[in-house]
KOLGUKE-938896 format. One line per field, with one value per residue: residue in three letters; chain; residue number from 1; x, y, z of N, C-alpha, C in turn. Coordinates in nm, 3 decimals, padded with zeros to 5 digits. Atoms other than C-alpha are relative to their C-alpha. Layout:
KOLGUKE-938896
type <- [ala|...]
mol <- [A|...]
seq <- [NUM|...]
n_c1 <- [X|...]
n_c2 <- [Y|...]
n_c3 <- [Z|...]
ca_c1 <- [X|...]
ca_c2 <- [Y|...]
ca_c3 <- [Z|...]
c_c1 <- [X|...]
c_c2 <- [Y|...]
c_c3 <- [Z|...]
***
This chain:
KOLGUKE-938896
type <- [unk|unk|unk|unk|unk|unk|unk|unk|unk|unk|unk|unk|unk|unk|unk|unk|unk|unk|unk|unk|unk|unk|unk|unk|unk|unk|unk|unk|unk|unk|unk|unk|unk|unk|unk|unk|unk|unk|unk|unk|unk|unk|unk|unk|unk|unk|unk|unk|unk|unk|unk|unk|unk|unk|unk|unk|unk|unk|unk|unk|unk|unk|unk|unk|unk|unk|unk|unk|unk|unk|unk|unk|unk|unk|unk|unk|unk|unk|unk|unk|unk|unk|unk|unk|unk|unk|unk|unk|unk|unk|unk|unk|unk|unk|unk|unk|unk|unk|unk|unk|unk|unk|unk|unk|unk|unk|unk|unk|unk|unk|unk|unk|unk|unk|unk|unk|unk|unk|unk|unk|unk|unk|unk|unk|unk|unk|unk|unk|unk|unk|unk|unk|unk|unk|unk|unk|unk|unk|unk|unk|unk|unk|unk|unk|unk|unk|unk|unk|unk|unk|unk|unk|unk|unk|unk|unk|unk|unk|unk|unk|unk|unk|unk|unk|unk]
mol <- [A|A|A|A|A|A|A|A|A|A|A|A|A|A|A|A|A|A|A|A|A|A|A|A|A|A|A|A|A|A|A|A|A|A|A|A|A|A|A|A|A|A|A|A|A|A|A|A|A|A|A|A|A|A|A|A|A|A|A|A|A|A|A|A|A|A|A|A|A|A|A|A|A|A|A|A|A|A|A|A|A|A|A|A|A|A|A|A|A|A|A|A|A|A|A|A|A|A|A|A|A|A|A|A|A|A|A|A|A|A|A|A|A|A|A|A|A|A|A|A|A|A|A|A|A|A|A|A|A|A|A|A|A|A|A|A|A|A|A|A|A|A|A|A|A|A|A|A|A|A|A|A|A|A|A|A|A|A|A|A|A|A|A|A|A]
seq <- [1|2|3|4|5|6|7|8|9|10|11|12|13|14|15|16|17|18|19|20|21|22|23|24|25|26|27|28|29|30|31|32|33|34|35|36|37|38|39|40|41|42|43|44|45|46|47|48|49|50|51|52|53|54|55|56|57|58|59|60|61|62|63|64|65|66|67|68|69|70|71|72|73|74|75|76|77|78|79|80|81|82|83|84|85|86|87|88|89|90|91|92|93|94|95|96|97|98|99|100|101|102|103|104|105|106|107|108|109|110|111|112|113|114|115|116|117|118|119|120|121|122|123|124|125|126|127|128|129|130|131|132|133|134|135|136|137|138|139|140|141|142|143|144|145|146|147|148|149|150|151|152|153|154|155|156|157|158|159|160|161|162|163|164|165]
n_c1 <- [00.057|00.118|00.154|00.089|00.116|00.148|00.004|00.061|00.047|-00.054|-00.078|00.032|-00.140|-00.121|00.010|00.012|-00.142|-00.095|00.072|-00.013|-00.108|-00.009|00.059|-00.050|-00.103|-00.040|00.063|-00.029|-00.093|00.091|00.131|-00.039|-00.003|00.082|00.115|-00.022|00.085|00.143|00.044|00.000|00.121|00.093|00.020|-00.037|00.012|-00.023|00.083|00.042|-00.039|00.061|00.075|-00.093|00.031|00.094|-00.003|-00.064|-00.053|-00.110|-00.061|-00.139|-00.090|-00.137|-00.124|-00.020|-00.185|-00.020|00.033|00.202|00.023|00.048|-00.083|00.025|00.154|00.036|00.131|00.040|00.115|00.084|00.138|00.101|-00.061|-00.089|-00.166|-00.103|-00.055|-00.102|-00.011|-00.122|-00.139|-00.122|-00.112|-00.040|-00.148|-00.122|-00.012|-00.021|-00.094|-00.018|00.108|00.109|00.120|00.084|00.076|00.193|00.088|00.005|00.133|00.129|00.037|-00.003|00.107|00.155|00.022|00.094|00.063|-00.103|-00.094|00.015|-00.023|-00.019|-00.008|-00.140|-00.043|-00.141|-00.077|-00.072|-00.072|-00.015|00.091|00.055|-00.168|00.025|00.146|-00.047|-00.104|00.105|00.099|00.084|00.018|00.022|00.157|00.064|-00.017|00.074|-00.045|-00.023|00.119|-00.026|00.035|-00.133|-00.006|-00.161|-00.105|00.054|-00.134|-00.042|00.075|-00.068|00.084|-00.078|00.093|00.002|00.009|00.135|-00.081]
n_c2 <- [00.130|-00.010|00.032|00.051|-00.028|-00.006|-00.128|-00.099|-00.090|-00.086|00.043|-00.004|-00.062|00.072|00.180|-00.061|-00.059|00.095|00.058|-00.120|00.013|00.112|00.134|-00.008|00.034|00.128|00.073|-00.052|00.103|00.084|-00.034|-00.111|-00.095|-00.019|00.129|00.008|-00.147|-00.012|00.095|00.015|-00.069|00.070|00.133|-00.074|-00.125|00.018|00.044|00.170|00.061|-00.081|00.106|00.179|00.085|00.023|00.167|00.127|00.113|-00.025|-00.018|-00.073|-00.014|-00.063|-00.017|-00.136|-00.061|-00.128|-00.152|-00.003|00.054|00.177|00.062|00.077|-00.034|00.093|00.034|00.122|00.035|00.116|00.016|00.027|00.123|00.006|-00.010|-00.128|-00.023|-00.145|-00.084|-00.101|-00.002|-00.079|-00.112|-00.117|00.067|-00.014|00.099|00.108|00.107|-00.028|00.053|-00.053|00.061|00.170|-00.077|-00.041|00.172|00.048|-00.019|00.056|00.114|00.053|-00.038|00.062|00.125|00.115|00.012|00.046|-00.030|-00.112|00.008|-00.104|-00.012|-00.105|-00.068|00.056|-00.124|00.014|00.130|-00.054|00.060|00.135|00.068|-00.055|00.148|00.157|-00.022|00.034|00.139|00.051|00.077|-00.031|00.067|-00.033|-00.134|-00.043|-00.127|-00.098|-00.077|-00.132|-00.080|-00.093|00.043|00.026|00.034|00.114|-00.026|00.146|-00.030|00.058|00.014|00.097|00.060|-00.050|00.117|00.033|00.005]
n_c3 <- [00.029|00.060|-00.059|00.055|-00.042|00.109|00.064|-00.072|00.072|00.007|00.082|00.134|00.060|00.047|00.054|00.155|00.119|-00.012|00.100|00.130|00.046|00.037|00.086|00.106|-00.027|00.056|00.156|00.144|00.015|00.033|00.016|00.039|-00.128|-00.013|-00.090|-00.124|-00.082|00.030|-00.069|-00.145|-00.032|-00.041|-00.125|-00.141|-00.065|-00.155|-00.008|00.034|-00.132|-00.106|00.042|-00.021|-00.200|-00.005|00.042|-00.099|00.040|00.041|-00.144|00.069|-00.056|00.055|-00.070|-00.020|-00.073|-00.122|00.061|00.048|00.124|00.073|00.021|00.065|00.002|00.066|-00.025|00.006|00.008|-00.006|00.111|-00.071|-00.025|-00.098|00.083|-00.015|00.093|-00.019|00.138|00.012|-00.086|00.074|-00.052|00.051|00.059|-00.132|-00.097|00.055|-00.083|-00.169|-00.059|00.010|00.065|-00.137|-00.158|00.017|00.088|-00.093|-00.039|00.081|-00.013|-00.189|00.016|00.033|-00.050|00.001|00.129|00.091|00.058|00.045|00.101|00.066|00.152|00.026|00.146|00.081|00.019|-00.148|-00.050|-00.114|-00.067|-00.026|-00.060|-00.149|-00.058|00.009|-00.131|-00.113|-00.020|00.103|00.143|00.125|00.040|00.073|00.097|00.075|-00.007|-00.097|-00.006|-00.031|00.131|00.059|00.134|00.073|-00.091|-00.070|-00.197|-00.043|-00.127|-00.072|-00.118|-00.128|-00.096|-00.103|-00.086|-00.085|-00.142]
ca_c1 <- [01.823|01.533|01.172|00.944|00.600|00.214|00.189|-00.003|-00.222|00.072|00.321|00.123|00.345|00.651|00.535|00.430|00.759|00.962|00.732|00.758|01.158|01.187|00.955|01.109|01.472|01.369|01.118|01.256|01.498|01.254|00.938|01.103|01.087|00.700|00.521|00.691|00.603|00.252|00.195|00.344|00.174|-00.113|-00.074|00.088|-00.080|-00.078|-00.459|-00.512|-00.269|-00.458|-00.736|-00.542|-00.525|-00.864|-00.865|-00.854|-00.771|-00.456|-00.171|00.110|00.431|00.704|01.079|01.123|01.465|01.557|01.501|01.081|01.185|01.071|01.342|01.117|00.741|00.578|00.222|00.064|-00.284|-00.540|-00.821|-01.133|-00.978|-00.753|-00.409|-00.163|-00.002|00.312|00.226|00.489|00.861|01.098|01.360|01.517|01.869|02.043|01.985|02.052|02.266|02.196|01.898|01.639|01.442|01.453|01.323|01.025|00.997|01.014|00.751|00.491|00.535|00.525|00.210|00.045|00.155|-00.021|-00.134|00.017|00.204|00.248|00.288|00.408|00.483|00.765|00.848|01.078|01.422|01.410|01.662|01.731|01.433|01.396|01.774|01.641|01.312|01.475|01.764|01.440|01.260|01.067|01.015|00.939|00.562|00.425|00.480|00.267|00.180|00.235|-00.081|00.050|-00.104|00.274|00.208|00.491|00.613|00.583|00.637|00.744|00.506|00.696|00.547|00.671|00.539|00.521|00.566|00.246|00.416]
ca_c2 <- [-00.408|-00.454|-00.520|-00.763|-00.661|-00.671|-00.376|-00.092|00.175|00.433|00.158|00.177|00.477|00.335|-00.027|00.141|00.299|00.010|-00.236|00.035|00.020|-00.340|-00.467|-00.220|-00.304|-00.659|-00.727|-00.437|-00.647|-00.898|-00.743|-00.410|-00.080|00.042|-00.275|-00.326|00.086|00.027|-00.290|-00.206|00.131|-00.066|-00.349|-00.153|00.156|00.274|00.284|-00.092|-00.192|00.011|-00.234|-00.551|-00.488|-00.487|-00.845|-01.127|-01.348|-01.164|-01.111|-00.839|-00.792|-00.522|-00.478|-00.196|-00.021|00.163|00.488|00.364|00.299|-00.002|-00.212|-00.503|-00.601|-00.929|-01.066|-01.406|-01.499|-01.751|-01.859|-02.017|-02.350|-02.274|-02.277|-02.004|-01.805|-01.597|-01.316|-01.081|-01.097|-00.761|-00.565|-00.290|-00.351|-00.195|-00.505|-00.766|-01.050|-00.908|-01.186|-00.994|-01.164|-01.514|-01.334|-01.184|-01.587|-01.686|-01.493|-01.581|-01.903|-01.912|-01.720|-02.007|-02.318|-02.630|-02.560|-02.822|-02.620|-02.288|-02.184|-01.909|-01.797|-01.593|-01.469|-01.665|-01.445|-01.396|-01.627|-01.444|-01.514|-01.873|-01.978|-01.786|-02.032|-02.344|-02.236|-02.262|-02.569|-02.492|-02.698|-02.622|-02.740|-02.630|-02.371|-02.157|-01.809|-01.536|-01.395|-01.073|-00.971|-00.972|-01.121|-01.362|-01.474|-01.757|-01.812|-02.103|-02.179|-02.312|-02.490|-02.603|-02.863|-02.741|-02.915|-03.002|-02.832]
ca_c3 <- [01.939|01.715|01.849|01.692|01.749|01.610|01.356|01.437|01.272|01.313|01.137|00.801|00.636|00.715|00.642|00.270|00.187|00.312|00.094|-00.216|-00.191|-00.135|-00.411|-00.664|-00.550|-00.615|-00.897|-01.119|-01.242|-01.305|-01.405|-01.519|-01.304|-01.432|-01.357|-01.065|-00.934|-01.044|-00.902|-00.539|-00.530|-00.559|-00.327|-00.054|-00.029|00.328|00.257|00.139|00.479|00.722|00.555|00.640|01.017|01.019|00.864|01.141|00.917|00.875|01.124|01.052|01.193|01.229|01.346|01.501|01.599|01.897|01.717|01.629|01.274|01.088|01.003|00.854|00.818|00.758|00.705|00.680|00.607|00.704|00.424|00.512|00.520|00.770|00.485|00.598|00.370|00.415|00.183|00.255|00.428|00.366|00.502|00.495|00.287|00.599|00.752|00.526|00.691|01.033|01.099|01.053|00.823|01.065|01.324|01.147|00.963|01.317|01.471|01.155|01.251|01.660|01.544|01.385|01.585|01.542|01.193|00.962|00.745|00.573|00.218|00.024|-00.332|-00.473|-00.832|-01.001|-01.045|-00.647|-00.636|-00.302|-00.135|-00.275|-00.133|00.201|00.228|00.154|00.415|00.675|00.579|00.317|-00.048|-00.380|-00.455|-00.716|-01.017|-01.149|-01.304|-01.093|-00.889|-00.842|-01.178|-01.340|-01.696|-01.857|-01.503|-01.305|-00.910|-00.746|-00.451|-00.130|00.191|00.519|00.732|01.081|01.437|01.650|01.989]
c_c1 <- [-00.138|-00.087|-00.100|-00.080|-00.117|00.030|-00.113|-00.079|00.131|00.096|-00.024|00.122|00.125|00.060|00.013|00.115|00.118|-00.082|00.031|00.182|00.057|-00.063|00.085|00.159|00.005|-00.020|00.045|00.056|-00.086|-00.111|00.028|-00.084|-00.238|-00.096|-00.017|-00.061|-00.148|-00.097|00.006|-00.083|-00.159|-00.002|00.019|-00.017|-00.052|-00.198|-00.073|00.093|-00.069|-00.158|00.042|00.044|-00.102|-00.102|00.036|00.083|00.176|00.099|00.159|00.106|00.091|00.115|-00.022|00.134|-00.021|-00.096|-00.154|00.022|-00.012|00.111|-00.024|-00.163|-00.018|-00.124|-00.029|-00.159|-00.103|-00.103|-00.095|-00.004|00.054|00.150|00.040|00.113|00.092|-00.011|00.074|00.127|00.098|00.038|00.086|00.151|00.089|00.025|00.022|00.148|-00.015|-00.151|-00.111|-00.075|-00.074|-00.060|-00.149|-00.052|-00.056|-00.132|-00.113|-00.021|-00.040|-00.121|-00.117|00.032|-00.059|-00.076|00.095|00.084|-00.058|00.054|00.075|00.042|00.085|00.011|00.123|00.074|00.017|00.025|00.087|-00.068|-00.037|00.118|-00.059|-00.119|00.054|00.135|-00.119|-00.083|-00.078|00.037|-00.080|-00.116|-00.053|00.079|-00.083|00.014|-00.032|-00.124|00.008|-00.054|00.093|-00.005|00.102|00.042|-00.043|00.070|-00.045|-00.108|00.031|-00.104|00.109|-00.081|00.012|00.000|-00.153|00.048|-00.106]
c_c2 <- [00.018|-00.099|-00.055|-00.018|00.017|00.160|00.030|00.122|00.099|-00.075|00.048|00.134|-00.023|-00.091|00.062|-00.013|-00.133|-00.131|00.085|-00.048|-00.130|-00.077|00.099|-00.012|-00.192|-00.071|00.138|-00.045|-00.111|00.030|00.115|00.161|00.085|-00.109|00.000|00.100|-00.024|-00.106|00.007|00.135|-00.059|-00.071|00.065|00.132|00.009|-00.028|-00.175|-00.128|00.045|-00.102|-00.093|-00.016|-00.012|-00.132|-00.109|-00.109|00.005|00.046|00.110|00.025|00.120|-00.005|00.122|00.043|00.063|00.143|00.019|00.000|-00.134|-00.098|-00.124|-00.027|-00.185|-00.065|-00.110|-00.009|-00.136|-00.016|-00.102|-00.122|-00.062|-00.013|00.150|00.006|00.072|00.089|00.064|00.001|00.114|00.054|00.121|-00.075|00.035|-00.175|-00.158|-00.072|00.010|-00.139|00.058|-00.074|-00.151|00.043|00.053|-00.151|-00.040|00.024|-00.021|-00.140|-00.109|00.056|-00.117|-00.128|-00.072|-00.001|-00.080|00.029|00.137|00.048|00.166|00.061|00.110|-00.021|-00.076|00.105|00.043|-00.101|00.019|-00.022|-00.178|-00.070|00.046|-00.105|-00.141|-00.025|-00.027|-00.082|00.010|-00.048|00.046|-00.118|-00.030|00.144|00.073|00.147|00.084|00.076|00.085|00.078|-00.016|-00.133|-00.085|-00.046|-00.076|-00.005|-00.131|00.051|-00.124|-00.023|-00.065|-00.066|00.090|-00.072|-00.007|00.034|00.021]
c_c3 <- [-00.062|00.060|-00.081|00.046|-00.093|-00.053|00.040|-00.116|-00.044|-00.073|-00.163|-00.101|00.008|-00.095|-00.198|-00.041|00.016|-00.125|-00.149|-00.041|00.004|-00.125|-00.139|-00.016|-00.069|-00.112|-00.126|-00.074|-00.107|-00.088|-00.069|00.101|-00.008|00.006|00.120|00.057|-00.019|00.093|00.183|00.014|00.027|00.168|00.120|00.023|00.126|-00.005|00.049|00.174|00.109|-00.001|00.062|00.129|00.049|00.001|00.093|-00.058|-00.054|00.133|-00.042|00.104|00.021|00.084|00.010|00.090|00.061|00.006|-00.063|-00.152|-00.030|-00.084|-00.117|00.030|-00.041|00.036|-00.081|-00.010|-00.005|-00.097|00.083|00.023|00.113|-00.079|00.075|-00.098|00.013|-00.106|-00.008|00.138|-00.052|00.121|-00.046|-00.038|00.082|00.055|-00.066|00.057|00.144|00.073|00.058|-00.022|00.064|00.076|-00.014|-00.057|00.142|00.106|-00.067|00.055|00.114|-00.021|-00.006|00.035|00.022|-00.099|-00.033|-00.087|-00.047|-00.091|-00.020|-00.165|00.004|-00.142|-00.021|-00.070|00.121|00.088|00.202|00.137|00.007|00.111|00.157|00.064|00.027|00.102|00.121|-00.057|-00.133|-00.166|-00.108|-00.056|-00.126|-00.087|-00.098|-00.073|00.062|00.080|00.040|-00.136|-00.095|-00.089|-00.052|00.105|00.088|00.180|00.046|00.143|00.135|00.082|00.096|00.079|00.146|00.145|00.106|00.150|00.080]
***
């Protein structure tokens, strides 16, 4: 049974390579395979995450299997507003259909109970991810272009209200 728990200094190399083969599994396609490698090296080097638990304003997640591998990862961020942002939801492709990915949505969002709602943005072309948001509540806001750096491409930016429990 997989374990959804706060990430950890010792997660970061996993978290990386699982981030690395999910974003070029999804936006190569999209974005084509040296954007994509360039761009997640960036974003998710184990460095720049090892950064980001450091960040209060940030809260990270991982699945973890029996066996202490990382199954799935996901991090949300507060701005100085108080908006929460789901910046990142992946899994490993073992686990696709197994309800993984509710489970890590689920804990971002028992995380930030009693905020009014919580946004996120996704690359138009992961028609995978949008069909997966709008299966849990969230709506199609806004469209803009992409602030992942990725030139030419626009991402839909979803929100969900949230309940006051």
């Amino acid at each position: 049974m997989v374990q959804i728990r706060a990430m950890t200094g010792k997660d970061v190399a996993a978290v990386s390579r699982l981030l690395g083969e999910s974003w070029r599994r999804t936006y190569s396609p999209i974005m084509g395979p040296e954007t994509t490698a360039w761009l997640s090296d960036d974003k998710h080097a184990p460095a720049r995450l090892a950064a980001e638990l450091l960040d209060d304003n940030k809260m990270s997640f991982v699945a973890e299997r029996p066996d202490g591998s990382i199954a799935g990862y996901a991090m949300a961020a507060m701005d100085d507003r108080g908006d929460v942002l789901l910046d990142r939801l992946h899994i490993d492709k073992t686990e696709f259909g197994s309800g993984l990915a509710t489970d890590l949505l689920h804990a971002v969002l028992a995380a930030h109970a009693g905020i009014p709602s919580i946004a996120l943005e996704v690359i138009e072309g992961n028609d995978r991810a949008i069909a997966f948001y709008r299966k849990h509540g969230f709506e199609a806001v806004e469209r803009r272009p992409a602030a992942h750096g990725v030139g030419g491409h626009a991402s839909v930016i979803m929100r969900r209200l949230l309940s006051r429990a």
